[in-house]
N, C-alpha and C positions, 0 to 999 in steps of 0.2 A: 356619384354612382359607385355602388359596390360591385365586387366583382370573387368569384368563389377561387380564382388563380390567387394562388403566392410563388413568391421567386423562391429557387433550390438554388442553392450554391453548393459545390462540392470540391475537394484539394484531390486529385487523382497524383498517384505515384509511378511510374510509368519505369519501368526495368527493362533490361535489355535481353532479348531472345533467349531462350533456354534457359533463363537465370530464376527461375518459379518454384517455391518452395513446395513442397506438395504435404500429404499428410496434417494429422490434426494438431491444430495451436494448440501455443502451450499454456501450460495452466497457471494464475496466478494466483499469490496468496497476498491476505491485508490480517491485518491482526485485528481482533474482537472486540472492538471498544466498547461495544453495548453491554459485554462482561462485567462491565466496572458500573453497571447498575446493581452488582450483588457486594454486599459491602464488607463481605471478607478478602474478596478479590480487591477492593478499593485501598482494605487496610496493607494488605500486602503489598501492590505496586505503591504504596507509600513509602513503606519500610524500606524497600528493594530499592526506591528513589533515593532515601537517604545515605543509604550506603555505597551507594552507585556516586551519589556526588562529594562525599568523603573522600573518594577516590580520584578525584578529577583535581590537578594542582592549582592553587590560589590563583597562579600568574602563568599564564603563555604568552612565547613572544611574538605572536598572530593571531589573527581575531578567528581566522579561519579555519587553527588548530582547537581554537576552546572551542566553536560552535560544531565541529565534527566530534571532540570529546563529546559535548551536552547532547548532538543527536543521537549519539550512538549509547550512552548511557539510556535514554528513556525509548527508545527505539529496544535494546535487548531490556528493562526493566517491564516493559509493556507487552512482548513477545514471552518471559518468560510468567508474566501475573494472569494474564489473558487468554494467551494461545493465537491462534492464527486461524484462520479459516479462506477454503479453497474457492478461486473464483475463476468465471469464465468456461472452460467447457463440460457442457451436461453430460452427468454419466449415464450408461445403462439405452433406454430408448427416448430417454426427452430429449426433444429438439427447442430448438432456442434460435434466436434467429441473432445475425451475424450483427445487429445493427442493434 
């Protein structure tokens, strides 16, 4: 037998009295990766890759020191080839819903 009910599960956060943020969330950004479908932008975060990792020493003596070196190299190599673009709340009169 089918049946047209599904189960909703939800995680609720539950704070204490008065403690309620009021005003509108804040905006986040992600960087343009779709950008890198134009192939001057491609050549570029190449270039900017190379030189970014030139920069990065052969040897650290943690693994956790070179892979924040390597993020943060193509993380700004990618921010600076790309751009950033703004997400989350709508400006002007378009509404958008929370969910």
């Amino acid at each position: 037998m089918t049946t047209d009910h599904h189960l909703v599960v939800c995680t609720l956060q539950i704070s204490a009295p008065g403690n309620h943020k009021t005003g509108r969330p804040k905006q986040g950004y992600r960087i343009k990766w779709e950008a890198l479908e134009d192939e001057d932008v491609r050549k570029n975060f190449a270039d900017d890759m190379t030189s970014r990792f030139k920069e990065i020493p052969s040897q650290t003596l943690e693994i956790e020191t070179e892979w924040k070196l390597f993020k943060e190299a193509v993380s700004a190599s990618a921010l600076s080839s790309c751009g950033r673009k703004r997400l989350g709340v709508a400006t002007g009169s378009e509404k958008r819903t929370p969910w």
